[in-house]
N, C-alpha and C positions, 0 to 999 in steps of 0.2 A: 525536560527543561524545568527549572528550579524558579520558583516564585515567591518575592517577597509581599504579604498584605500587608498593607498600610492604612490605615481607618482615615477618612476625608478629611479629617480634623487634630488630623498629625501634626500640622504645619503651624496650626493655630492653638494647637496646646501652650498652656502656660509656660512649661516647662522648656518646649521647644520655642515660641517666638519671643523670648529675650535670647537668644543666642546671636551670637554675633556671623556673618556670614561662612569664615573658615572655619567657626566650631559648628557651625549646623549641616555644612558638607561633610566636615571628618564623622558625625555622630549618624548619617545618613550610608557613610560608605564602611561606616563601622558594622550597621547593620546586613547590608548585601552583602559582606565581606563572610559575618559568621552564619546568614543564609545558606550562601554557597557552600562554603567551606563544614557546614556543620556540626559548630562549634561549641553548641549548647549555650551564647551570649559571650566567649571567651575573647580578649583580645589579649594577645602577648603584648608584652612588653617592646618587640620589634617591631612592629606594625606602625606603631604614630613615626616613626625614623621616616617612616620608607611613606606615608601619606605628607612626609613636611610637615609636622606638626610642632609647636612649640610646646612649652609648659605649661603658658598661659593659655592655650586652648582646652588642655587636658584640665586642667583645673577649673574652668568654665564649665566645663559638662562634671566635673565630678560635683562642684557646688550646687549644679542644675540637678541634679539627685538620676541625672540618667546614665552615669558612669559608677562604679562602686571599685574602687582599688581593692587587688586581691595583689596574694603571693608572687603571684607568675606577671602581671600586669592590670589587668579591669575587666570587669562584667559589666556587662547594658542589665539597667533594673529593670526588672518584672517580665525577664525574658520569654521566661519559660511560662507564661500569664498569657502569651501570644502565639509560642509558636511551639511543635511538639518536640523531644527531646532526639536528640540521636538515637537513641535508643528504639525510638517508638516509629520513629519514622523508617528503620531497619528489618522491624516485627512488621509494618507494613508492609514494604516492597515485597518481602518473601510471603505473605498471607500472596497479594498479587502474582506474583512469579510460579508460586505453584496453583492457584486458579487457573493460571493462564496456560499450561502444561495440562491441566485437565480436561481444558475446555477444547487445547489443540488437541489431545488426545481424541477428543468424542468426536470432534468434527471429522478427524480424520479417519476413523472407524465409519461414521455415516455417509461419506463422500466415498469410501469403499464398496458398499453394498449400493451405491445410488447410480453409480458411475460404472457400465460398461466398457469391455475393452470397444474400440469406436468402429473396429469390423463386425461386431456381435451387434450393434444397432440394427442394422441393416438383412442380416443376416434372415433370408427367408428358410422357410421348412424343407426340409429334401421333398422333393416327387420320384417317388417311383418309376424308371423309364424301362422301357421293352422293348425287345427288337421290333416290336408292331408300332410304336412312333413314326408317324410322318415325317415328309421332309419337312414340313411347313411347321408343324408342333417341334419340333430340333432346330429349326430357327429361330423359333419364337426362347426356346431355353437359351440358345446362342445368346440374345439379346438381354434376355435378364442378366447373366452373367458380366456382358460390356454395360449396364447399366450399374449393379452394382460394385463393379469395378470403379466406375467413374465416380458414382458417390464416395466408395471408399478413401479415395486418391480426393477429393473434395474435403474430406472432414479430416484428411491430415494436416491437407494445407492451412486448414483454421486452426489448428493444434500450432502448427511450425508459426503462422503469421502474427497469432495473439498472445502465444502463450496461455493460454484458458484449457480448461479441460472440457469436453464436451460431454453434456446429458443426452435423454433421449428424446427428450422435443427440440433440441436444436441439432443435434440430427438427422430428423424427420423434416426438420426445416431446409433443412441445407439438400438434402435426397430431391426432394419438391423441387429447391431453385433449381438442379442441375438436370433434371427432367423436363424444365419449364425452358430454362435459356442453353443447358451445355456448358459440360465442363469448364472449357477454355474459357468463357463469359464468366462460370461462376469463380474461376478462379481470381482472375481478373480484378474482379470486385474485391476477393478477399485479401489480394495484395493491396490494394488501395486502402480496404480499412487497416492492413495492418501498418501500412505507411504514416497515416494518421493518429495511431496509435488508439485510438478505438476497439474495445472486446467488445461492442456489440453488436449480433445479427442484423436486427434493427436496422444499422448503417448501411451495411456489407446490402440489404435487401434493397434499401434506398436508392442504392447506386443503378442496381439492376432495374430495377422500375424504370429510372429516369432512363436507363439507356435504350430499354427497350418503347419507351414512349417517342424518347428525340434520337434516338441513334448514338451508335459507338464511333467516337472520333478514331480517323485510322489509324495515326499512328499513335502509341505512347509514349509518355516521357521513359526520360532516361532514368529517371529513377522507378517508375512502376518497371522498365523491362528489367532492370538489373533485380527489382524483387521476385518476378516470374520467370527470374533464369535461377534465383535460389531457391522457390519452392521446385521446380522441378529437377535443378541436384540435389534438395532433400528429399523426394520423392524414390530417385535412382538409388540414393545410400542406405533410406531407412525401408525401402520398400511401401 
């Protein structure tokens, strides 16, 4: 967006408060016009048509020394005294535009190395197994498996529900809820924050708190079930 400055004492300049009321709007709209437009103070010669302007208004501002008749139409005096040139303000955007391509570059580089894939958070160290394992130690691996399953299947939903990309402590965060309350709870919640439109755990935690203080009401709206019947066809499609 494009902004015009104007000093407090615009209005009450000499030059501006003897103007008459329709030459002190055209010399106002004159201004936001070559703003916008970026026109270096330029006004053509078609421009007073199309503002309704007379002669006798043009000639008020040109005597008032704040219009200067040129070839093509009028200049506003001491333009370029306020505001920067086309030119200068083109050398900036582009100084910014490739800052900006730089700075996207490094973030995205460092959000590379910072950011696992969200199965590799989780992801415990092989053990060793022999045919000499119990049945009791082979259940107990059974269950790490359905645990990290479930977290898994948990930290996609918050992928699918927020759009955020997940780090390694809110990972760890989310592993914990679902160890604390269960899958279907933590999911629960994360449909709600993403119905809310909230990326933060914080929320998604809040919910779980209150629920497990005061209880889960039984049924849900129709709008959180139609969200936890889309995290679970994106679950089915993306694995």
């Amino acid at each position: 967006m494009t902004y015009l400055k104007l000093d407090v004492g615009f209005a009450s300049h000499p030059r501006v408060a003897m103007l008459k009321d329709r030459s002190f709007r055209a010399h106002l709209s004159a201004l936001l016009h070559c703003k916008a437009f970026q026109t270096d103070g330029a006004i053509v010669s078609t421009l007073p048509r199309q503002w309704r302007l007379r002669r006798s208004h043009i000639d008020e501002l040109v005597s008032a020394g704040l219009w200067e008749e040129t070839p093509s139409g009028w200049q506003i005096h001491d333009w370029h005294d306020y505001n920067p040139t086309r030119a200068e303000l083109s050398d900036l955007r582009s100084k910014r535009q490739a800052a900006g391509r730089k700075g996207g570059l490094s973030r995205s580089k460092d959000s590379s190395k910072e950011l696992p894939n969200p199965a590799s958070i989780l992801q415990a160290p092989a053990e060793p197994k022999g045919e000499e394992l119990k049945g009791e130690e082979l259940k107990g691996e059974e269950l790490k498996g359905e645990d990290q399953a479930s977290s898994t299947a948990a930290l996609r939903d918050w992928e699918h529900a927020t759009g955020t990309s997940l780090t390694p402590l809110l990972g760890e965060k989310i592993a914990e809820a679902v160890e604390r309350h269960g899958l279907e709870r933590v999911s629960e919640a994360i449909a709600e924050t993403g119905i809310a439109g909230v990326k933060s755990w914080n929320y998604a935690a809040a919910i779980l708190d209150r629920w497990h203080r005061e209880g889960r009401r039984s049924k849900p709206s129709q709008l959180e079930a139609d969200s936890h019947h889309d995290l679970a066809a994106r679950r089915e499609r993306f694995g």
